[in-house]
FIVO-671625 format. One record per residue: x negated, y negated, z of N, C-alpha, C in turn; residue number from 1. Coordinates in nm, 2 decimals, m for minus. Example, Ala and Ser with C-alpha at 12.3 -4.5 7.8 and 13.67 -1.06 7.14 Angstrom:
! FIVO-671625
<pt <m1.32; 0.57; 0.78>; <m1.23; 0.45; 0.78>; <m1.32; 0.33; 0.78>; 1>
<pt <m1.28; 0.22; 0.71>; <m1.37; 0.11; 0.71>; <m1.29; 0.00; 0.79>; 2>
END
This chain:
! FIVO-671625
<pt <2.31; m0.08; m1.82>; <2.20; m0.01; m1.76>; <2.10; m0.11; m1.71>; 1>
<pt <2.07; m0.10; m1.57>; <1.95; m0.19; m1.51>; <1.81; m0.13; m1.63>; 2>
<pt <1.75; m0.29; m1.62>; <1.64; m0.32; m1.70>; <1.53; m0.22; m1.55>; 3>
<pt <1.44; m0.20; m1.65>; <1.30; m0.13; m1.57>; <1.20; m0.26; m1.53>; 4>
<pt <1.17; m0.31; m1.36>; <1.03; m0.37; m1.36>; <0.94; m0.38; m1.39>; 5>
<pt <0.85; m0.42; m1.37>; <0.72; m0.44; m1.43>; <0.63; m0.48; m1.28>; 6>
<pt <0.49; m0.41; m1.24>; <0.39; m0.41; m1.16>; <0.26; m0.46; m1.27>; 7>
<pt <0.14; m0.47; m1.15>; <0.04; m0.41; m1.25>; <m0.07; m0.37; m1.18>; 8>
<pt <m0.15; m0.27; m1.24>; <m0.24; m0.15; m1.24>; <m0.35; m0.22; m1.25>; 9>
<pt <m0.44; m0.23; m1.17>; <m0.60; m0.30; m1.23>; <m0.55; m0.43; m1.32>; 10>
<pt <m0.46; m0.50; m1.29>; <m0.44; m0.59; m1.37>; <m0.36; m0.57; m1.51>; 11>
<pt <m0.29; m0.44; m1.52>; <m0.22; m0.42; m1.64>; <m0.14; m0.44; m1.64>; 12>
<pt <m0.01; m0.45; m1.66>; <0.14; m0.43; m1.68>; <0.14; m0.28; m1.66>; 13>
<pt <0.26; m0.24; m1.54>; <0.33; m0.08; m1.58>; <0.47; m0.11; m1.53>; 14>
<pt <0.51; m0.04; m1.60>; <0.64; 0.00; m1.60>; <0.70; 0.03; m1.44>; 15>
<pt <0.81; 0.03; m1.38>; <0.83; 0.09; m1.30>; <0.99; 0.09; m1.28>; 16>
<pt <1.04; 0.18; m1.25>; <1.22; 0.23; m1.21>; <1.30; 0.11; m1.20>; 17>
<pt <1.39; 0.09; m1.22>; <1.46; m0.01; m1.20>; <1.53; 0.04; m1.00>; 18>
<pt <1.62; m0.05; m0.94>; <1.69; m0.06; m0.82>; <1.64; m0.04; m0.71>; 19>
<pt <1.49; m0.11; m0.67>; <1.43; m0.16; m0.59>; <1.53; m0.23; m0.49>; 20>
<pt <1.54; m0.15; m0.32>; <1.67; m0.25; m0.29>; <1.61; m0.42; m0.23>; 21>
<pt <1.73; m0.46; m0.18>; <1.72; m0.62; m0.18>; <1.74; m0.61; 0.02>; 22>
<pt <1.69; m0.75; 0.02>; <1.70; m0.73; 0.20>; <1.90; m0.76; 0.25>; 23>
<pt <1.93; m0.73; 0.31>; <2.06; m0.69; 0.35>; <2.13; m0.59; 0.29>; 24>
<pt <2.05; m0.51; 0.19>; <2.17; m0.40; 0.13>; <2.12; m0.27; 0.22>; 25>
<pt <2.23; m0.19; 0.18>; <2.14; m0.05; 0.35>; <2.11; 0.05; 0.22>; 26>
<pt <1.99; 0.12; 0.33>; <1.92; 0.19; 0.22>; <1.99; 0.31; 0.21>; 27>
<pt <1.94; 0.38; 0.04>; <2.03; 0.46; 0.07>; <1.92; 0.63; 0.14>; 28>
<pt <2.02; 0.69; 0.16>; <1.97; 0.82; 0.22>; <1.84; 0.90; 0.16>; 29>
<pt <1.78; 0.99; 0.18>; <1.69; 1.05; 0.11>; <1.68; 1.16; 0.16>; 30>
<pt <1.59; 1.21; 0.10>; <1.57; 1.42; 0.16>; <1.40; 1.35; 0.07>; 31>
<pt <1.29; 1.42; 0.19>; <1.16; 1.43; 0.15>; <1.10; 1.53; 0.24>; 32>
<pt <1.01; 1.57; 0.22>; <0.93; 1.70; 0.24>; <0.83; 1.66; 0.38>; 33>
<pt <0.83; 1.71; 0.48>; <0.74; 1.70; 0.59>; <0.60; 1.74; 0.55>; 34>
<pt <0.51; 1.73; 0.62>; <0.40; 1.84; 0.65>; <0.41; 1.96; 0.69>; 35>
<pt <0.49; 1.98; 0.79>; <0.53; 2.12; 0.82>; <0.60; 2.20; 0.67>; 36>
<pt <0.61; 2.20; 0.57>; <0.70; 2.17; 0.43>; <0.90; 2.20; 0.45>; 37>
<pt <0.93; 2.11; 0.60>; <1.02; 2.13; 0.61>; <1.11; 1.97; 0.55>; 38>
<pt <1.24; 2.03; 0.55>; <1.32; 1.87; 0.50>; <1.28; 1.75; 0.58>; 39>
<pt <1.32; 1.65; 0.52>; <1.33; 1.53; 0.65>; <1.42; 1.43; 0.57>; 40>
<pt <1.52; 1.41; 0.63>; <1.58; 1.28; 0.56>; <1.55; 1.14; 0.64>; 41>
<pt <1.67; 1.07; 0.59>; <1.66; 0.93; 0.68>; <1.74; 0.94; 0.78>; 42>
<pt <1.85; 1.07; 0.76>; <1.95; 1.02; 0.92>; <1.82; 1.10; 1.03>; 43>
<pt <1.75; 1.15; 0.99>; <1.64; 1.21; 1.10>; <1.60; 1.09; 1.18>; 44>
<pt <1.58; 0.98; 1.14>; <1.54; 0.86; 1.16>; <1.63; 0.80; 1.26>; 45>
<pt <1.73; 0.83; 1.25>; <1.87; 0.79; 1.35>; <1.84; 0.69; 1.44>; 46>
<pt <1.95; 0.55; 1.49>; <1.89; 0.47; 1.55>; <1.77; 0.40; 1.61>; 47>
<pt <1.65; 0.47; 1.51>; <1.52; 0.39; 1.54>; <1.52; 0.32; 1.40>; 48>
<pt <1.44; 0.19; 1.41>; <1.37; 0.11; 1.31>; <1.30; 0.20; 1.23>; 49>
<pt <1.27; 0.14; 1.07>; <1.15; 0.20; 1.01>; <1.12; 0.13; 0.94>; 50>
<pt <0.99; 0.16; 0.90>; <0.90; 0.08; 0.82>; <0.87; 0.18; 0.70>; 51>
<pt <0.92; 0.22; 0.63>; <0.87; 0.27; 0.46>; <0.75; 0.20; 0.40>; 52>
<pt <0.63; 0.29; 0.43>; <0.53; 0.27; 0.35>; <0.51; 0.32; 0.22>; 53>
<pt <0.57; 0.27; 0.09>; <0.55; 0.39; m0.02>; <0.44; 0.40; m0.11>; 54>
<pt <0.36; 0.45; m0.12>; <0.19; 0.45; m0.18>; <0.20; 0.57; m0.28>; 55>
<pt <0.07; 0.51; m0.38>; <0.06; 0.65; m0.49>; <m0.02; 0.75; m0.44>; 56>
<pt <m0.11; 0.78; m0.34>; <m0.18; 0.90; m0.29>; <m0.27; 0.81; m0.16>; 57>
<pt <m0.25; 0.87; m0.09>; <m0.30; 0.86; 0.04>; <m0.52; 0.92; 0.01>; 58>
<pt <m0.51; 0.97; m0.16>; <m0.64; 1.04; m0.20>; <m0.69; 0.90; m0.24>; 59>
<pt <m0.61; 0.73; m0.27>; <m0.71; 0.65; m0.30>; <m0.68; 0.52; m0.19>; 60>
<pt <m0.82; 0.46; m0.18>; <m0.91; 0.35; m0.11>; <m0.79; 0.26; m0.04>; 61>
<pt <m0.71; 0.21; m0.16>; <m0.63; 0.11; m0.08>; <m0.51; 0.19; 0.05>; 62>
<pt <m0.44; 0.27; m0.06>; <m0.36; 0.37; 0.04>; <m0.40; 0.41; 0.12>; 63>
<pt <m0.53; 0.47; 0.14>; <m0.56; 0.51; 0.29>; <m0.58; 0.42; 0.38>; 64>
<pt <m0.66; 0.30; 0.35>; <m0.68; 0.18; 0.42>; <m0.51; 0.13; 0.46>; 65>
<pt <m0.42; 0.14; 0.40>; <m0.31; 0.12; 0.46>; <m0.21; 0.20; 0.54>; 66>
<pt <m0.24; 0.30; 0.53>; <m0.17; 0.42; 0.59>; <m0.25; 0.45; 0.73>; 67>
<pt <m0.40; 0.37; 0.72>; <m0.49; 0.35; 0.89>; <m0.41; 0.26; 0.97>; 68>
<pt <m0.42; 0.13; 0.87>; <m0.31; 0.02; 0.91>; <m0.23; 0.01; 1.01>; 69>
<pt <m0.10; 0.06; 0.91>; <m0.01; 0.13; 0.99>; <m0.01; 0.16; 1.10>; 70>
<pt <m0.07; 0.28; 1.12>; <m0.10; 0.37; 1.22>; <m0.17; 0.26; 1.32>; 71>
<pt <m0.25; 0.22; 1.32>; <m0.29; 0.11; 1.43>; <m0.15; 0.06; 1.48>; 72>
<pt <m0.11; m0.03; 1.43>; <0.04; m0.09; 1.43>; <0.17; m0.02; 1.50>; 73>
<pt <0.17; 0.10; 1.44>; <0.30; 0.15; 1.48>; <0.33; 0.16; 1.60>; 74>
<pt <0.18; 0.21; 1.69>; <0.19; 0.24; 1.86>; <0.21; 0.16; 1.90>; 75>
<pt <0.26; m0.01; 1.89>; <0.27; m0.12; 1.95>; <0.42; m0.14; 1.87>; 76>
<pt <0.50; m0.06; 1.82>; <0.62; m0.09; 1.81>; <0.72; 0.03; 1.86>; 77>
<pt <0.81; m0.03; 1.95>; <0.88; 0.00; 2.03>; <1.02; 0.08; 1.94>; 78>
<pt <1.06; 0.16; 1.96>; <1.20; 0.26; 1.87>; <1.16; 0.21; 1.70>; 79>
<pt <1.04; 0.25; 1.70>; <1.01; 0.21; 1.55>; <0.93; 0.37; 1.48>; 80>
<pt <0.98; 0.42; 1.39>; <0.91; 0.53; 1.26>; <0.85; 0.47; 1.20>; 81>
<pt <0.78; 0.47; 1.18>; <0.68; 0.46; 1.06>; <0.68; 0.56; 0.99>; 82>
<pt <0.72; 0.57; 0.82>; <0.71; 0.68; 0.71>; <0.62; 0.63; 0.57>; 83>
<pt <0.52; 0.72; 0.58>; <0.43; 0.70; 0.49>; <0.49; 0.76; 0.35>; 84>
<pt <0.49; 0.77; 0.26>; <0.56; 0.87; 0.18>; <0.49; 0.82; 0.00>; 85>
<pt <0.47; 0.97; m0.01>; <0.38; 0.96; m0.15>; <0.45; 1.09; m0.21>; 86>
<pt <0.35; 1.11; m0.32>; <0.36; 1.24; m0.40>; <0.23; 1.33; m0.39>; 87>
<pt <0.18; 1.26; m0.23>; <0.08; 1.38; m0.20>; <0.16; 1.53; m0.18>; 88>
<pt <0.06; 1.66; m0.19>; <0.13; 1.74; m0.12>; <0.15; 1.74; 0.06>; 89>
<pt <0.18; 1.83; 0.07>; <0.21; 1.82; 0.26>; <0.05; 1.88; 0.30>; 90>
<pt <0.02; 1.95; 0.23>; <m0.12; 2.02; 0.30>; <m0.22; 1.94; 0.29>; 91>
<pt <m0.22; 1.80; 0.15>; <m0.35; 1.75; 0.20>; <m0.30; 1.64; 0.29>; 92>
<pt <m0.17; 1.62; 0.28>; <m0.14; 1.48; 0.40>; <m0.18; 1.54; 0.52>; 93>
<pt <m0.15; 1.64; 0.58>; <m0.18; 1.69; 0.71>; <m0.32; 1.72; 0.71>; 94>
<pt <m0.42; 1.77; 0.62>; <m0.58; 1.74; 0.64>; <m0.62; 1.58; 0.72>; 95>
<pt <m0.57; 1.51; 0.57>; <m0.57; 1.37; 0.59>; <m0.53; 1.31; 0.71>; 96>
<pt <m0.42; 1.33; 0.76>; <m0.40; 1.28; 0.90>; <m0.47; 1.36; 1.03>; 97>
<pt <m0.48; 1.44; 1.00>; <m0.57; 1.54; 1.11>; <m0.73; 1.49; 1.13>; 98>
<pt <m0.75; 1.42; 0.99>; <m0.91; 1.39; 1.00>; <m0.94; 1.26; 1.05>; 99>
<pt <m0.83; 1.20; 0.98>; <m0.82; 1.05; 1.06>; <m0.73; 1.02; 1.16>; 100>
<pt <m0.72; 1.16; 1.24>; <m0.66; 1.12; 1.39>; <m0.55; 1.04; 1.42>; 101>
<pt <m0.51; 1.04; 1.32>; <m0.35; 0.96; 1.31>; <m0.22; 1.01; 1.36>; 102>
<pt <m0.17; 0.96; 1.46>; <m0.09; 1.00; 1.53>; <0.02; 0.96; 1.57>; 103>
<pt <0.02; 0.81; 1.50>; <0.20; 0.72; 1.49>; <0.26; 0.69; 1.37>; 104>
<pt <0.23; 0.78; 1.28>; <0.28; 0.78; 1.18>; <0.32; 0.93; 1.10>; 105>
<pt <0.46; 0.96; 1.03>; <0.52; 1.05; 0.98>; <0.47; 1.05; 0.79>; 106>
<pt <0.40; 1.13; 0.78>; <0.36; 1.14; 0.64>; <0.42; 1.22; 0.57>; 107>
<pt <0.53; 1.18; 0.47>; <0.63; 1.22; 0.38>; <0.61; 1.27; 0.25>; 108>
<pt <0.64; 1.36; 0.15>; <0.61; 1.36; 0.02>; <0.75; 1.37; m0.04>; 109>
<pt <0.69; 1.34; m0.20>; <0.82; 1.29; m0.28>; <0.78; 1.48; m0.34>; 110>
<pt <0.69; 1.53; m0.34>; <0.69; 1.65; m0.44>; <0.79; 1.72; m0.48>; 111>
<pt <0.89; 1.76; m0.37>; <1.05; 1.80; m0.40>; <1.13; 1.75; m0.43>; 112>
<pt <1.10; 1.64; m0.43>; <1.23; 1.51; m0.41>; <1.17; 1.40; m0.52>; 113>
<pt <1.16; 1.38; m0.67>; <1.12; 1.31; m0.74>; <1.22; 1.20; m0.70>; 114>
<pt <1.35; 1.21; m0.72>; <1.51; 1.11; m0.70>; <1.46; 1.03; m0.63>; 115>
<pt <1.37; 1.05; m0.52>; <1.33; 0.93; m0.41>; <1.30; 0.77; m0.48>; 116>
<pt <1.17; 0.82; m0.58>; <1.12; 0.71; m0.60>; <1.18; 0.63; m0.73>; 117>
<pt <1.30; 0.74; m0.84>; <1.36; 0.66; m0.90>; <1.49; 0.60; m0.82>; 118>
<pt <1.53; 0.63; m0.71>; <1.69; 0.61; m0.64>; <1.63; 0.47; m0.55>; 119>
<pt <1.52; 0.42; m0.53>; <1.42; 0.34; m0.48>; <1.32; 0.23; m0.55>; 120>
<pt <1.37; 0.26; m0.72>; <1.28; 0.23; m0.73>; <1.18; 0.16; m0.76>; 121>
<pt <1.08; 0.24; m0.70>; <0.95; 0.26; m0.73>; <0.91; 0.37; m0.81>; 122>
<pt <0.95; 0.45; m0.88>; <0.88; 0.56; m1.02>; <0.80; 0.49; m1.08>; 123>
<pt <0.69; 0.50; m1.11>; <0.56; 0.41; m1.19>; <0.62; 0.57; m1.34>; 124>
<pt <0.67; 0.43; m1.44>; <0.69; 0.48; m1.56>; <0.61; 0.49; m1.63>; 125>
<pt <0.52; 0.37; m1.66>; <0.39; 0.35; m1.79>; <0.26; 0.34; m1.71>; 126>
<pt <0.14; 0.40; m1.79>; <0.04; 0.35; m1.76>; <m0.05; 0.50; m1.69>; 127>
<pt <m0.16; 0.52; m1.62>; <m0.23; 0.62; m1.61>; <m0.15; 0.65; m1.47>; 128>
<pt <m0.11; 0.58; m1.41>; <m0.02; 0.64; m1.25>; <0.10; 0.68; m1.29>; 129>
<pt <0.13; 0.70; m1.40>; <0.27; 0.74; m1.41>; <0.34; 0.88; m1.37>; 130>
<pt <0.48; 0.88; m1.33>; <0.50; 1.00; m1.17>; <0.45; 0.95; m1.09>; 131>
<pt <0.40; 0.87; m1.03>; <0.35; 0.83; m0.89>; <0.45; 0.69; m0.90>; 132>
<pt <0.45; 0.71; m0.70>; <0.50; 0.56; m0.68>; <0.46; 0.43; m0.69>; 133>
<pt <0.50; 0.30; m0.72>; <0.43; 0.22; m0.68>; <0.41; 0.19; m0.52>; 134>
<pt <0.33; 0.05; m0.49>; <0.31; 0.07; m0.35>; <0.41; m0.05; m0.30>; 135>
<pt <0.50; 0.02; m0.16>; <0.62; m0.08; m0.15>; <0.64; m0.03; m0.02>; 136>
<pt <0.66; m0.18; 0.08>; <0.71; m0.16; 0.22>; <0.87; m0.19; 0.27>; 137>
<pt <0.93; m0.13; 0.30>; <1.10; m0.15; 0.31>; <1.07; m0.13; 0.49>; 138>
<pt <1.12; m0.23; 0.56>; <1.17; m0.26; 0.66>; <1.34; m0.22; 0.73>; 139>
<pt <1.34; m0.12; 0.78>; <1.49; m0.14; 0.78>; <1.54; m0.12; 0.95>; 140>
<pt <1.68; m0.18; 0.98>; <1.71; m0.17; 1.10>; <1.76; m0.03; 1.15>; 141>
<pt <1.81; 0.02; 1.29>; <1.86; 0.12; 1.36>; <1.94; 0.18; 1.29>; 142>
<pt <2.03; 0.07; 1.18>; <2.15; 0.11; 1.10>; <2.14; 0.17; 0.97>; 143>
<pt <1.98; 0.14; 0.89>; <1.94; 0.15; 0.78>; <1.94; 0.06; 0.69>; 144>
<pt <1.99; m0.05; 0.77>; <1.99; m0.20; 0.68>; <1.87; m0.28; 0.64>; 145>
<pt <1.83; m0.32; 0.50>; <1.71; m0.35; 0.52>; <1.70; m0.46; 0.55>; 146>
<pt <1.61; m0.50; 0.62>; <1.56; m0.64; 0.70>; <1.42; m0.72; 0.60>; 147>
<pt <1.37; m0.62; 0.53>; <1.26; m0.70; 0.47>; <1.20; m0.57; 0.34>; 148>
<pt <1.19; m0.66; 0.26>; <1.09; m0.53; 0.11>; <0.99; m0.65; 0.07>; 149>
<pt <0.85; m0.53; 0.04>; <0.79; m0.62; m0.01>; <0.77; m0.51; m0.18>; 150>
<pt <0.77; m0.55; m0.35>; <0.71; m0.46; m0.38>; <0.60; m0.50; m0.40>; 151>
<pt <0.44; m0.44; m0.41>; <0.31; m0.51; m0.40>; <0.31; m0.48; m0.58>; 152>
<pt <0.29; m0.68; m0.60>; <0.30; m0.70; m0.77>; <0.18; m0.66; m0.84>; 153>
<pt <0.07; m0.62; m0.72>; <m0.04; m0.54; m0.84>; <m0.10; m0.38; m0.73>; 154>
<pt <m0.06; m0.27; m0.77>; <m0.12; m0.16; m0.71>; <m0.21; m0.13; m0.66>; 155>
<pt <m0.32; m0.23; m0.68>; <m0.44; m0.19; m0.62>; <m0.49; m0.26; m0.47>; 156>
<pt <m0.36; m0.33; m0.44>; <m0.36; m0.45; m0.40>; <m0.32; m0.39; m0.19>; 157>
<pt <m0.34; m0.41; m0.09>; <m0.27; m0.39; m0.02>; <m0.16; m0.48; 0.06>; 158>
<pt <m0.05; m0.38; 0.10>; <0.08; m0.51; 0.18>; <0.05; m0.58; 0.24>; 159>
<pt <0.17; m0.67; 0.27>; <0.18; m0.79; 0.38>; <0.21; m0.71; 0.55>; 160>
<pt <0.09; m0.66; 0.60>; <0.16; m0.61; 0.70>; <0.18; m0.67; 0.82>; 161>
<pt <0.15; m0.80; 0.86>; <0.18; m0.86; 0.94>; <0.37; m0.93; 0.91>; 162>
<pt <0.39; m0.95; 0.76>; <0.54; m0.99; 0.72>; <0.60; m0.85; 0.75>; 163>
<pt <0.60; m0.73; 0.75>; <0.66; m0.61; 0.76>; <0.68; m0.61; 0.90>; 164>
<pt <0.61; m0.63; 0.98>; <0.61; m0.60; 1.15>; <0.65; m0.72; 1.20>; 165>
<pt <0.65; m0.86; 1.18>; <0.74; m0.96; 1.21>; <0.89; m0.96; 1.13>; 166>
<pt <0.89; m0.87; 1.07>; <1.05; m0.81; 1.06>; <1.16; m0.75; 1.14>; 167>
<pt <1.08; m0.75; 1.23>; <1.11; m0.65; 1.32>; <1.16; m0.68; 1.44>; 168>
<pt <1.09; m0.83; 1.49>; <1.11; m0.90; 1.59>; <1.21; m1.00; 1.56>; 169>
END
């Protein structure tokens, strides 16, 4: 049985899911919940690039500051998705994107779909975020191959988004 990772929280140790993928393995498939509360998998994604944003709530400081990010970003990449994806529900992601005018980016939830973030993972096992994801950027090609992961070794912390988008090129 794969050992469980280790992040950390404000500086603590947490636990998190083991089978975080590695760059060249292809990701595997998923089913997560739209805003509209309809499906969306990865073959939706079909021959475009994506960039997997995975955050614990889009409701704190760093997450939203990176899910702006993003969104800056994304309109300057060419056959590229951007998927934000949390264990928000779909009604406050769509407030949240509605208010912050965000409009190149697909905001995903795991709410129906827990398997996401252990089949990925990222499950934050120990500690006060536990059920929520940790925060992790997966890069992957037209094919689903990944080209770049970062996992971020402390949660409070935001990605490398300039390494995520020079993955691309």
């Amino acid at each position: 049985m794969a050992t469980t990772q280790q992040v950390r929280f404000k500086g603590d140790p947490v636990e998190i899911s083991p089978g975080f993928p590695d760059v060249g393995q292809q990701a595997a498939d998923f089913t997560l919940t739209g805003q509209d509360l309809g499906e969306q998998s990865l073959a939706d994604y079909g021959g475009q690039r994506k960039i997997l944003s995975i955050v614990a709530s889009i409701d704190t400081g760093v997450c939203a500051t990176s899910v702006r990010r993003f969104n800056e970003r994304a309109g300057q990449l060419e056959n590229t998705a951007v998927l934000i994806i949390s264990a928000d529900l779909p009604f406050a992601a769509a407030r949240f994107k509605d208010a912050e005018e965000l409009d190149q980016i697909q905001l995903l939830s795991t709410f129906r779909h827990p398997e996401f973030a252990r089949n990925y993972g990222v499950s934050i096992l120990s500690g006060p975020m536990a059920g929520l994801c940790a925060r992790a950027v997966l890069v992957l090609d037209e094919d689903n191959q990944v080209l770049y992961t970062q996992l971020v070794d402390e949660i409070t912390h935001e990605p490398d988004y300039e390494a995520a988008i020079n993955a691309l090129e």
